[in-house]
C-alpha positions as CSV (number, residue, x, y, z in Angstrom):
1,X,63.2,-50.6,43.8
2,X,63.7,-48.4,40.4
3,X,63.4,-49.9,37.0
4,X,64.7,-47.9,33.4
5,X,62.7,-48.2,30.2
6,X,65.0,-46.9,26.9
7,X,63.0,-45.8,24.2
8,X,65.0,-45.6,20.7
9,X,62.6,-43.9,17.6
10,X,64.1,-45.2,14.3
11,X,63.7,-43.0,11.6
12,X,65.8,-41.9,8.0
13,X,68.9,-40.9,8.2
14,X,69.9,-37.5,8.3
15,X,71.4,-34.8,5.8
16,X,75.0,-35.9,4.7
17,X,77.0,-33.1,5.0
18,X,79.1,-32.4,1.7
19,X,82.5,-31.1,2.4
20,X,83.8,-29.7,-0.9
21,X,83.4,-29.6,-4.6
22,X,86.7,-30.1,-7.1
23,X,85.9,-29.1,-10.8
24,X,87.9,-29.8,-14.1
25,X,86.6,-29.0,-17.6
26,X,85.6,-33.1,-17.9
27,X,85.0,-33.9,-14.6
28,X,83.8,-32.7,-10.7
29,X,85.1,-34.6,-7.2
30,X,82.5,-34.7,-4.6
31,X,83.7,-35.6,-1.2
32,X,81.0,-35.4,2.0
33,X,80.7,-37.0,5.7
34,X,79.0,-39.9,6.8
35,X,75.1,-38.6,7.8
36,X,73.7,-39.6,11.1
37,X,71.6,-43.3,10.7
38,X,68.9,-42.4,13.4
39,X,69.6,-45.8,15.0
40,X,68.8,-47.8,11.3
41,X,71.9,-48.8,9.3
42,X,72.4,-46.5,6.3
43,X,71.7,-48.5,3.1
44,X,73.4,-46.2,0.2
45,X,74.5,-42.9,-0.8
46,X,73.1,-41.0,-4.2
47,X,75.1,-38.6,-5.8
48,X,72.9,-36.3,-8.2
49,X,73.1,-33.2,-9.7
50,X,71.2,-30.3,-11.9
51,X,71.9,-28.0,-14.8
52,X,70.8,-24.5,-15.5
53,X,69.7,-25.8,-18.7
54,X,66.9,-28.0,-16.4
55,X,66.6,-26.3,-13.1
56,X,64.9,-28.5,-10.5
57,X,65.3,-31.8,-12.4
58,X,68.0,-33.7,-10.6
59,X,69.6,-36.9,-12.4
60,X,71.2,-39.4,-10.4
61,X,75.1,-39.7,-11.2
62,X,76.4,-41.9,-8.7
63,X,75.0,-44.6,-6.1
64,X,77.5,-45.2,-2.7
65,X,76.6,-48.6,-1.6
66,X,79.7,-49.0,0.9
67,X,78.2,-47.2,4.1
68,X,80.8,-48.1,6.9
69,X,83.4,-45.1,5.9
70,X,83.5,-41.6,8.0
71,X,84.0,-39.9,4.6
72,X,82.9,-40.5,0.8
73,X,84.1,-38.9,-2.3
74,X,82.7,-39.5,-6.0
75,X,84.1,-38.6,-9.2
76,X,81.1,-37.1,-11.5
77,X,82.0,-37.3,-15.6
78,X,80.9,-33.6,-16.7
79,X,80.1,-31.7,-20.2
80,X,81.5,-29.1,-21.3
81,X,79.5,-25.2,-21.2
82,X,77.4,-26.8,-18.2
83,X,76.6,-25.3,-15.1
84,X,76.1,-28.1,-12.2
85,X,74.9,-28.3,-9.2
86,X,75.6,-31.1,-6.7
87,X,73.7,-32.9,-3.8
88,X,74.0,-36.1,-1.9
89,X,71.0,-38.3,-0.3
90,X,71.5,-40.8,2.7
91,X,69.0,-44.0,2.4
92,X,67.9,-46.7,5.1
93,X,65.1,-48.8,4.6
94,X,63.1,-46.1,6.7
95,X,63.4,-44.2,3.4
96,X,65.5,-41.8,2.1
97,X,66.4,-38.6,4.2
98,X,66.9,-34.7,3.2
99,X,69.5,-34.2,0.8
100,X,72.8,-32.3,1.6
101,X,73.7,-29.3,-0.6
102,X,76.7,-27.4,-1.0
103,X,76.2,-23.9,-2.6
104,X,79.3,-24.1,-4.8
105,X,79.0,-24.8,-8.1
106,X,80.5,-26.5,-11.2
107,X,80.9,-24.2,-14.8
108,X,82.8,-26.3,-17.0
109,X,84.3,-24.1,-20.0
110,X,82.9,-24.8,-23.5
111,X,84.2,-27.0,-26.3
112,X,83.9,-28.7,-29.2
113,X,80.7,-30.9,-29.5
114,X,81.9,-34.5,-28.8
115,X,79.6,-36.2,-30.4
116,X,76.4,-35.9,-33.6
117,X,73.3,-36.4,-34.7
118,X,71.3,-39.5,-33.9
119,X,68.5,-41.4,-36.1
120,X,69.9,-39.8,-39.3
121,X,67.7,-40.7,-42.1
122,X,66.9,-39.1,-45.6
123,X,63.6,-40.0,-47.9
124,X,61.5,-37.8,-50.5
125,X,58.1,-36.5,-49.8
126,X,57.4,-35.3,-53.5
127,X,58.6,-36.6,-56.7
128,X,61.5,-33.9,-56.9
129,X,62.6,-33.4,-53.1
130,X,65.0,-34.9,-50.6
131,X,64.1,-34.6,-47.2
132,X,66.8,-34.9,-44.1
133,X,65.7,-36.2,-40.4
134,X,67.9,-36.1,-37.2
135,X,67.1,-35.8,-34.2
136,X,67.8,-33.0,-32.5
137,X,70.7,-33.0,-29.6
138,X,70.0,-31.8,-25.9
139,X,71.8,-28.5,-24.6
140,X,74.1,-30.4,-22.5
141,X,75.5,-31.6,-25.5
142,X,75.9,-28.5,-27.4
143,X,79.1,-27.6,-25.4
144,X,79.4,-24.5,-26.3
145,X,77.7,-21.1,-28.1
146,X,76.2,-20.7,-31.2
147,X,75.3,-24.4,-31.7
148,X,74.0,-26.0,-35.2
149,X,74.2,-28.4,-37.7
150,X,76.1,-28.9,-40.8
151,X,74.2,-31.0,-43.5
152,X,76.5,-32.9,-46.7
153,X,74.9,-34.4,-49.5
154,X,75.3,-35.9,-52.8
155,X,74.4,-38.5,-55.4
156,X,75.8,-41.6,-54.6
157,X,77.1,-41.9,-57.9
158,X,80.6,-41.7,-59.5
159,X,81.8,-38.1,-60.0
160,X,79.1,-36.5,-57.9
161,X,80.3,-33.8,-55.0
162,X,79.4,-32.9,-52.1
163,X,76.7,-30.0,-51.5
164,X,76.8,-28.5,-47.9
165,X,75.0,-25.8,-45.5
166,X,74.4,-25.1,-42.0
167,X,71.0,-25.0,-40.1
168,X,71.2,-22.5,-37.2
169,X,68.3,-23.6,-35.2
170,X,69.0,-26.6,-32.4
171,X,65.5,-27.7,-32.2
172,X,65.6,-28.1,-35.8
173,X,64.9,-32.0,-36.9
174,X,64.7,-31.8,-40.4
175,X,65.5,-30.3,-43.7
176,X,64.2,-30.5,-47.3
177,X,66.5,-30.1,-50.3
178,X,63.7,-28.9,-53.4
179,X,64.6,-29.5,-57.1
180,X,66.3,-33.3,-57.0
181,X,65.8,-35.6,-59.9
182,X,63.3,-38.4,-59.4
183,X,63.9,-41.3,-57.1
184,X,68.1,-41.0,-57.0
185,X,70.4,-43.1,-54.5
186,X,72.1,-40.0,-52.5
187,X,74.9,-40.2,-49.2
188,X,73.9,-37.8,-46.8
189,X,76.0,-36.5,-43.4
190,X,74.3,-34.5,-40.1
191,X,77.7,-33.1,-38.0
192,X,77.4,-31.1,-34.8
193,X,78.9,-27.4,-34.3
194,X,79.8,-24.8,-32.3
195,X,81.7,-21.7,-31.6
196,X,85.0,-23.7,-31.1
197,X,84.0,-25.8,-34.0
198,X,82.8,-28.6,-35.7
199,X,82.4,-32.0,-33.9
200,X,85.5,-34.0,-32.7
201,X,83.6,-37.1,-33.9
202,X,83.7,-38.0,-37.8
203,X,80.0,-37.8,-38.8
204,X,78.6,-41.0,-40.4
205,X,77.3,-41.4,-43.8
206,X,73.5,-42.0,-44.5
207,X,71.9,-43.6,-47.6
208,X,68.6,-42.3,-48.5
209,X,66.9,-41.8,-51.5
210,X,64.6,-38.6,-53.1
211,X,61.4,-39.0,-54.0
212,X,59.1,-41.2,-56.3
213,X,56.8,-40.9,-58.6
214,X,53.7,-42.7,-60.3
215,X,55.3,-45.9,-61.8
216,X,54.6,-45.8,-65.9
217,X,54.5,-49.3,-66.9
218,X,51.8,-51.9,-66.3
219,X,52.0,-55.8,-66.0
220,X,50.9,-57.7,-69.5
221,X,49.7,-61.2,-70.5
222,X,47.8,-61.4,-67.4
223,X,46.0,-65.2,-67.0
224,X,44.4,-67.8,-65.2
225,X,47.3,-70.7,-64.7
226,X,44.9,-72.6,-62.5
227,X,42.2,-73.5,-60.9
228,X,42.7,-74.9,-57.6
229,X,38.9,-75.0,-56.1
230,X,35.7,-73.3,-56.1
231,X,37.4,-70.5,-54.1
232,X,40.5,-70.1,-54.9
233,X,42.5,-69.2,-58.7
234,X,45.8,-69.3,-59.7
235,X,46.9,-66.0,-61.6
236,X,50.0,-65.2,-63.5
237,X,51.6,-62.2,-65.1
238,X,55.1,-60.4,-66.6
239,X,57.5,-58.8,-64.6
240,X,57.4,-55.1,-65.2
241,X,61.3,-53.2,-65.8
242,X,62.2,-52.2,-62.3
243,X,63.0,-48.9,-63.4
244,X,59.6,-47.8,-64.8
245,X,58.4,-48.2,-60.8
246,X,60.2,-45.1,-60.4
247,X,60.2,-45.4,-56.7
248,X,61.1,-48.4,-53.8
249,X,59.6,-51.3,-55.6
250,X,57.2,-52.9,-53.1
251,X,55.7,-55.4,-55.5
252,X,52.4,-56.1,-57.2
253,X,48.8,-55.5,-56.5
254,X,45.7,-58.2,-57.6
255,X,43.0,-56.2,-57.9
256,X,39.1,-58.1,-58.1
257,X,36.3,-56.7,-58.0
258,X,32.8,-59.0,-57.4
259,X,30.6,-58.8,-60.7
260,X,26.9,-59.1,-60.7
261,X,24.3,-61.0,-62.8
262,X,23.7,-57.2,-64.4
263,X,27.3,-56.7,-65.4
264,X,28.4,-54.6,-62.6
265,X,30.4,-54.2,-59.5
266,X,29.1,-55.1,-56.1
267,X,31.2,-53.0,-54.2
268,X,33.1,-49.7,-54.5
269,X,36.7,-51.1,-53.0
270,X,38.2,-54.1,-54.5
271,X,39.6,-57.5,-52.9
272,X,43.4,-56.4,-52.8
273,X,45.7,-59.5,-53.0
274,X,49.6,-58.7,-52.6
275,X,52.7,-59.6,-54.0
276,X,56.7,-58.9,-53.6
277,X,58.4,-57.6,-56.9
278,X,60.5,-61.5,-57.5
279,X,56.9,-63.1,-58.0
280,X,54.9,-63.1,-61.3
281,X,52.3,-65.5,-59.7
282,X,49.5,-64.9,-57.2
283,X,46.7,-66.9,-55.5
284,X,43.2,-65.0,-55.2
285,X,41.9,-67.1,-52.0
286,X,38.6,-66.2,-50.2
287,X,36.3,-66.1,-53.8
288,X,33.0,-66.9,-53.6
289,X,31.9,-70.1,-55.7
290,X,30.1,-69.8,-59.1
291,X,30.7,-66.2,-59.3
292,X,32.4,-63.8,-62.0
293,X,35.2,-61.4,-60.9
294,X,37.0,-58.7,-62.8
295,X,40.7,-58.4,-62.2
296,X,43.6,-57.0,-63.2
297,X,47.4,-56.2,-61.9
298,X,49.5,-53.3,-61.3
299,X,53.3,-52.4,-60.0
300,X,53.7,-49.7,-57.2
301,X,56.2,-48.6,-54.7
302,X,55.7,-46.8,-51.5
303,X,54.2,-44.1,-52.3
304,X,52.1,-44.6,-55.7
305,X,50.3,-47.8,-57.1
306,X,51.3,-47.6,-61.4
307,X,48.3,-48.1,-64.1
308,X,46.4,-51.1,-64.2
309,X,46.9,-54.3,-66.7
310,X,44.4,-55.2,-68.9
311,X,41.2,-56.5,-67.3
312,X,40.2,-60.1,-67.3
313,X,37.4,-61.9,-66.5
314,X,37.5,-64.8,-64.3
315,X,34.1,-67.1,-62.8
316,X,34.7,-69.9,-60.5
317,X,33.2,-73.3,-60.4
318,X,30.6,-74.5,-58.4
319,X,31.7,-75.5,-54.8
320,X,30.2,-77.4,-51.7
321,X,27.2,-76.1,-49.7
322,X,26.7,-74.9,-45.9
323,X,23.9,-77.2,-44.1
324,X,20.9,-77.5,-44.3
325,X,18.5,-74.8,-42.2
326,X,15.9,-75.3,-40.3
327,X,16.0,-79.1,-40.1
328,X,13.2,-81.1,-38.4
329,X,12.4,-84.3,-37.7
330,X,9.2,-85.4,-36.3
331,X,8.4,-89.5,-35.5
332,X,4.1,-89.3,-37.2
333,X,3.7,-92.9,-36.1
334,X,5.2,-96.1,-35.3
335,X,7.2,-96.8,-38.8
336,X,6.8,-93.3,-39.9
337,X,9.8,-90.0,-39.6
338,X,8.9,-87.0,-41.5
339,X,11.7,-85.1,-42.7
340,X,11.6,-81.4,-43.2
341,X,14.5,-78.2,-44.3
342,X,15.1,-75.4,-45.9
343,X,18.1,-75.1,-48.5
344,X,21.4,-74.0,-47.1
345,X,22.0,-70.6,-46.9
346,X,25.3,-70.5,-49.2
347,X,24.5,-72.8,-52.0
348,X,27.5,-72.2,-53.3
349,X,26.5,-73.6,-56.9
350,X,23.1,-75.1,-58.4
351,X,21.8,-77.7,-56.2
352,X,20.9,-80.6,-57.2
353,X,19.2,-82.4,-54.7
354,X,19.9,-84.2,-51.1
355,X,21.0,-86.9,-49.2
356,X,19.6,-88.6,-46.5
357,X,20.8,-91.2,-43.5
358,X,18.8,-92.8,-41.1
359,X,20.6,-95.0,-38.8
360,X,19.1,-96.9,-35.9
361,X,21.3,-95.8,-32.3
362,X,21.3,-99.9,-31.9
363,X,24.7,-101.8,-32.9
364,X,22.4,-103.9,-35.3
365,X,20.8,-101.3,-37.1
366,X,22.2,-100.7,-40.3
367,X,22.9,-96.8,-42.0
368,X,19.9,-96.0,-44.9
369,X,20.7,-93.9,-47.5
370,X,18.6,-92.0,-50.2
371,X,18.4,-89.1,-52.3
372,X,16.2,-86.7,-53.5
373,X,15.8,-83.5,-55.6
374,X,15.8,-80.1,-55.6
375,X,13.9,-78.4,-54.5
376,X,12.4,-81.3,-53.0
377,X,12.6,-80.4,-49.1
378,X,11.0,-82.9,-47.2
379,X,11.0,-87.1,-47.2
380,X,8.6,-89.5,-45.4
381,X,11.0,-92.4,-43.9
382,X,8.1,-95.2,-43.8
383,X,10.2,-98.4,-43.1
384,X,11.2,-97.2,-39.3
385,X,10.9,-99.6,-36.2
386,X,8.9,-98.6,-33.6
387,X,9.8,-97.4,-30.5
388,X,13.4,-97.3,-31.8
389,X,16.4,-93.8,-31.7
390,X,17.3,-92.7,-35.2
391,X,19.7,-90.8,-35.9
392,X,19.3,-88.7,-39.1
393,X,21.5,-86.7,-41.1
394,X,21.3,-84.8,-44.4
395,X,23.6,-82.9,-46.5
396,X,23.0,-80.9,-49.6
397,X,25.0,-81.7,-53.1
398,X,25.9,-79.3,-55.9
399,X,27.8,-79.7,-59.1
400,X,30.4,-78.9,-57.0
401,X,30.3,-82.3,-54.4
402,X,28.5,-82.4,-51.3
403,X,28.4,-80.2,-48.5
404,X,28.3,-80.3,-44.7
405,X,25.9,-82.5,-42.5
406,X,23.0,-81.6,-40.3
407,X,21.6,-83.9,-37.8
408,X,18.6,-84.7,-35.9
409,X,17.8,-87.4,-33.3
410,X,14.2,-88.7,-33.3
411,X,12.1,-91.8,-31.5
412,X,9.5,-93.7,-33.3
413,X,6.4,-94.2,-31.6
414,X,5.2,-97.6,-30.3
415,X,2.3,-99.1,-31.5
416,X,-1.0,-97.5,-30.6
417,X,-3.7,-95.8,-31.7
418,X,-3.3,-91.7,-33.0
419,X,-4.0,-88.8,-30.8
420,X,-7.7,-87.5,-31.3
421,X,-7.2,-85.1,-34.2
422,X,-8.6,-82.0,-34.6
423,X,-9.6,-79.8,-37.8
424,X,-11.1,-76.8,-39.3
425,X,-13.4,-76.5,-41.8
426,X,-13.4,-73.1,-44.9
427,X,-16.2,-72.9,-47.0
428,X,-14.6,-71.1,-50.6
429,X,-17.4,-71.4,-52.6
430,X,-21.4,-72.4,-52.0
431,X,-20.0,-76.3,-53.6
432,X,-17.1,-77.1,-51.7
433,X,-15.3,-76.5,-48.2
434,X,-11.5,-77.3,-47.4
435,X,-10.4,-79.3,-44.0
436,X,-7.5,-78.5,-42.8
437,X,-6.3,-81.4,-40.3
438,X,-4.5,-80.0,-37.3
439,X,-2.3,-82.4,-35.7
440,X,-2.0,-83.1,-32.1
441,X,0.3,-81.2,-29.9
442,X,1.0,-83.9,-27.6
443,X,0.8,-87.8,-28.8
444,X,1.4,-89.3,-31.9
445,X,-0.5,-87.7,-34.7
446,X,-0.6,-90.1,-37.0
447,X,0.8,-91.0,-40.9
448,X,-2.4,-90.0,-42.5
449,X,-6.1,-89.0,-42.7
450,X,-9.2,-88.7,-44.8
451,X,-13.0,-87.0,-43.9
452,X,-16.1,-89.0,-43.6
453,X,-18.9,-86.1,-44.3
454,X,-22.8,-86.6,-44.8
455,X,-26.0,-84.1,-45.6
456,X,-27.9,-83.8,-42.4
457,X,-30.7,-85.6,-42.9
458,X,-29.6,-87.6,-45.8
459,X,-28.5,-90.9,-44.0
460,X,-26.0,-91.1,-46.5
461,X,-22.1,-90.4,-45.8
462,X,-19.6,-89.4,-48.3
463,X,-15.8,-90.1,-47.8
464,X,-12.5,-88.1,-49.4
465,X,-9.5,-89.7,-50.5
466,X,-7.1,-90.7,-47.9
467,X,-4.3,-87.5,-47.4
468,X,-1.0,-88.7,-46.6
469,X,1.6,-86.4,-44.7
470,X,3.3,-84.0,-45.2
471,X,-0.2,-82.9,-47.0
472,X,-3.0,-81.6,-44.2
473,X,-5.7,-80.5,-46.5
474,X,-8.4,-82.1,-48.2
475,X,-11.1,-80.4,-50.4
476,X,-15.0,-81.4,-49.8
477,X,-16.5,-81.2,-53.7
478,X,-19.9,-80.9,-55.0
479,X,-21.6,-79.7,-52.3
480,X,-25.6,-78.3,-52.4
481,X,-25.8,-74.8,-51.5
482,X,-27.5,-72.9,-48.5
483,X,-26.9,-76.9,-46.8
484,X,-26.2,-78.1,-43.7
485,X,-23.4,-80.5,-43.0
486,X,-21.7,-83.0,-40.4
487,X,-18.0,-83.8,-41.0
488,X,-15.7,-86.4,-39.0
489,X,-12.1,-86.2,-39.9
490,X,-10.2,-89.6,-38.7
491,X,-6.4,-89.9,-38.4
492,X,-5.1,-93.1,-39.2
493,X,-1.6,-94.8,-38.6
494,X,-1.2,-98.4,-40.5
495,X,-4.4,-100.1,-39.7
496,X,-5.3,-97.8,-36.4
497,X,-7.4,-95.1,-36.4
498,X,-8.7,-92.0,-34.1
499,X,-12.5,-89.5,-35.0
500,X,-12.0,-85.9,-34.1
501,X,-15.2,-84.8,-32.7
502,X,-18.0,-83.9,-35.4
503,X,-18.1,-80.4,-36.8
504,X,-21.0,-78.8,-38.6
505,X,-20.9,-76.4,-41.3
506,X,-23.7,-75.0,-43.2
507,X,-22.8,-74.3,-47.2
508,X,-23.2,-70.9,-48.5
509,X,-25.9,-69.7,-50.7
510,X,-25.1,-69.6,-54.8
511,X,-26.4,-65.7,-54.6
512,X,-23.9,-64.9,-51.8
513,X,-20.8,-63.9,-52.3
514,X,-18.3,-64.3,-49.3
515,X,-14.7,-65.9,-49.8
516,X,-13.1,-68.0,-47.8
517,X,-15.8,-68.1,-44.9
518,X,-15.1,-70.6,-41.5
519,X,-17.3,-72.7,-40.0
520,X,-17.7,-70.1,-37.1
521,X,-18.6,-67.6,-39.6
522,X,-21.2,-69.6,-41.8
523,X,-23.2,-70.4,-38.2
524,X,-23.3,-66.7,-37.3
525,X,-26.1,-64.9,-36.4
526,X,-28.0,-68.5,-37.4
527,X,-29.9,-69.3,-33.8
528,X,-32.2,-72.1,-35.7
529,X,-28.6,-73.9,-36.3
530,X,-28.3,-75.1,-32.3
531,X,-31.0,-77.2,-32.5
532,X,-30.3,-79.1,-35.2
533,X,-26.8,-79.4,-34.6
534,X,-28.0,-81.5,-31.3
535,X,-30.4,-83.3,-33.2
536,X,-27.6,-84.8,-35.2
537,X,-25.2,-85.2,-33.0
538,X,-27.3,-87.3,-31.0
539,X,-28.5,-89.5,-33.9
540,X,-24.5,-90.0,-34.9
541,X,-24.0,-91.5,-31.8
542,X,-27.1,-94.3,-31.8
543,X,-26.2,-95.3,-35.0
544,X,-22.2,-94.6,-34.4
545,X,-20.1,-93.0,-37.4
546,X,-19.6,-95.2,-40.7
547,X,-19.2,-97.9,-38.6
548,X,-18.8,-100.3,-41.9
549,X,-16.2,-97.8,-43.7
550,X,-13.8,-100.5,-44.2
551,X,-15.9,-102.2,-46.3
552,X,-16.8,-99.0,-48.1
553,X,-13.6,-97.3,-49.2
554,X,-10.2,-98.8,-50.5
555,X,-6.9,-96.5,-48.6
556,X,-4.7,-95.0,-50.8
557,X,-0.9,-96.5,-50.4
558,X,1.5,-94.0,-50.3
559,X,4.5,-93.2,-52.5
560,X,7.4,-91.3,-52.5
561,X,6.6,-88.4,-54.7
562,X,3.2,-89.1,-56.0
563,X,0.2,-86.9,-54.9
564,X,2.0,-84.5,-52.3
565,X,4.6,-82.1,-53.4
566,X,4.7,-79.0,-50.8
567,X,5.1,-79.5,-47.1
568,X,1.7,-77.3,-46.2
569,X,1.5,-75.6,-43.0
């Protein structure tokens, strides 16, 4: 028993083989055989050919889609004073295969050039030129020898004739005509030639104009119609004569320069604000609120801007600010929110002062509103609920209305007592010493504070006035010199209060000179200062600390701007 396996390798087709080559002066008739398919169906035939004017660059002229013929011919349009070259490709979808030459050629005889010039254009470069553009025609169009171009002009203006001349060079894409009057309407013509002649196609005519100058006129009775907002202006001028632009007439330029308190410009280039030649209005947009800008309006064309107007001065009103910066909001105690920001960072005007909402998050809470001054940047909100969200918002004003709104949200504390407080103690002179009360990172600090202090050894205890936030300093007066001292600074919050832990500070002598000396520094070097540091502290806590200072002292109430105007540290 035998078996047969066939084995069939698919693969492009093969050469076509091209069977003759007919040329006219217009056109060549390619005929050639069906190529072998190499068992995969033969998709199209190409047709393309080659010049001597671009040897090895082959353009496609024809595409053979009907593949089920023995023979093919194709009739290939041709230009005159060409020498072609044919070849066919076979395709499958293996690819395409080698393509099949025939070494005859095709020299078509030469004639006149059918066709002209394309992209024909004409413009001045200088004030008394006219400059021509074409672009330049391939050899294949040429048709024959000695190829150029014949340039026509004139003014297009009654009377005027035609000037003419030839330009010898093919490549050439351009010519300029010198000694033309200013800015003048002219026709202009590109036509093709040859040895046999000029083209058998009437060459089209080309408006163009020669070039411009500066314009000579500048606008007058420049002015400020209106004043639409803090930023933008409304400005008006006259029309200058057309003809004085002495060029294409593009429109008008709004020229403003930025003018400081001193007088001068900000900045070398000015804000540039366009406009076509049928308006004699403009609006300046972009201006920066209660600022003063120099301006003034010219004419120009496409080449040159004209002289300047007269100049005017022009400030703007005031406008809204940006937000606030740097807002906080901290909750100091059960019914207390301090408030604090800096001024916006484009005032955009004077400000005058700020508002300020605090609304509970609760359906039933109602929005509170108040205002206060510049430069006023802080507000105690004492009326809060505790344990309650607020939401707070505030928004700078300026003559100019009121600006955008930044927000914080915050939670009031519930009621307890304040975090232990801590403080530190500067001795500026040999009579006094400043505390500084530093707040609790974690807990609630408290609304206010005040400093219970006594001589060691005296049995007698001194108190400050009560501090109220945002303050955190309190000055210790009439101190003895070259003294020792205990101090207790207690934070309060309504009727609560917390004791930091007692500090000790010894008072400089009168004959000793040395500013702004802490606590730490006073005690240096003193060794003796331990012992009765203990002593004390031990007797403070048998007898406790001003244990009847209730009955002693009366607390400041707090108002809104009385006793405390800067934030401190």
């Amino acid at each position: 028993l035998k078996s047969k396996m066939q084995l069939i390798v698919k693969d492009v087709p093969e050469s076509p083989k091209l069977l003759s080559i007919d040329c006219n002066e217009r056109r060549a008739l390619v005929r050639w055989a069906a190529a072998y398919d190499n068992h995969e169906p033969i998709k199209k035939y190409t047709v393309e050919y080659e010049t001597a004017f671009h040897k090895n660059v082959w353009i496609p002229a024809l595409t053979e889609e009907q593949t089920d013929q023995k023979t093919f011919e194709a009739v290939i349009n041709l230009s005159p004073w060409v020498n072609y070259t044919f070849r066919v490709i076979a395709s499958n979808k293996r690819g395409d295969g080698t393509p099949g030459y025939l070494k005859a050629t095709c020299q078509t005889p030469p004639s006149y050039p059918y066709t002209n010039p394309k992209n024909v254009s004409a413009a001045g470069t200088e004030k008394d030129n006219l400059v021509i553009y074409w672009e330049p025609m391939s050899k294949e169009e040429c048709n024959g020898e000695r190829f150029r171009y014949l340039i026509r002009y004139r003014l297009d203006e009654p009377g005027a004739s035609w000037e003419e001349f030839e330009v010898e060079d093919p490549l050439q894409d351009h010519v300029v005509i010198r000694d033309q009057p200013t800015f003048r309407k002219y026709v202009v013509q590109v036509q093709a030639v040859n040895a046999i002649g000029r083209s058998l196609m009437t060459p089209e005519m080309y408006i163009g104009y020669s070039g411009q100058d500066i314009p000579v006129a500048a606008p007058e009775n420049v002015k400020v119609t209106e004043v639409i907002n803090s930023t933008s202006i409304v400005l008006e001028w006259d029309h200058v004569d057309p003809d004085s632009v002495r060029g294409h007439f593009y429109g008008y330029k709004i020229l403003c320069w930025l003018i400081n308190d001193a007088g001068k410009r900000v900045t070398d280039n000015p804000k540039v604000t366009l406009a076509p030649p049928t308006e004699r209005t403009a609006v300046l947009k972009d201006l920066q609120p209660m600022s003063t800008y120099q301006t003034a309006v010219l004419a120009y064309n496409s080449m040159h801007d004209g002289p300047t107007s007269s100049w005017i001065y022009i400030t703007t009103p005031e406008g809204t600010p940006s937000a606030v910066r740097n807002l906080h909001a901290k909750a100091l105690g059960a019914n207390t929110i301090l408030t604090s920001w800096d001024a916006p960072e484009t005032a955009r005007g004077r400000l005058r002062g700020y508002y300020i909402a605090f609304k509970g998050t609760t359906e039933q809470e109602k929005e509170e509103e108040t205002w206060v001054p510049y430069p006023r940047s802080f507000y105690l909100y004492e009326t809060a609920k505790p344990a309650t969200r607020y939401e707070i918002s505030i928004w700078a004003e300026t003559g100019g209305g009121e600006g955008e709104k930044a927000y914080k949200i915050v939670n009031t504390w519930d009621v307890q007592d304040p975090a232990k407080p801590e403080m530190k103690i500067t001795l500026s002179d040999s009579n006094s010493a400043e505390v500084i009360w530093l707040p609790p990172s974690k807990g609630m600090p408290g609304t206010m504070f005040y400093v219970n202090y006594s001589l060691i050894g005296s049995n007698k205890w001194e108190i400050t006035d009560t501090v109220n936030v945002p303050k955190k300093q309190v000055i210790i007066r009439n101190l003895q010199p070259n003294a020792d001292y205990s101090a207790v600074l207690v934070a309060k919050d309504g009727d609560r209060f917390t004791e930091s832990e007692a500090q000790f500070f010894h008072t400089v002598n009168r004959t000793i000179l040395i500013p702004d000396m802490t606590v730490e520094q006073s005690l240096s070097g003193v060794a003796w200062f331990i012992a009765v540091v203990s002593a004390v502290k031990k007797k403070e806590l048998e007898r406790g600390t001003n244990a009847d200072r209730d009955e002693e002292r009366t607390f400041m109430e707090y108002q809104y701007g009385t006793g405390c105007t800067d934030i401190g540290s």
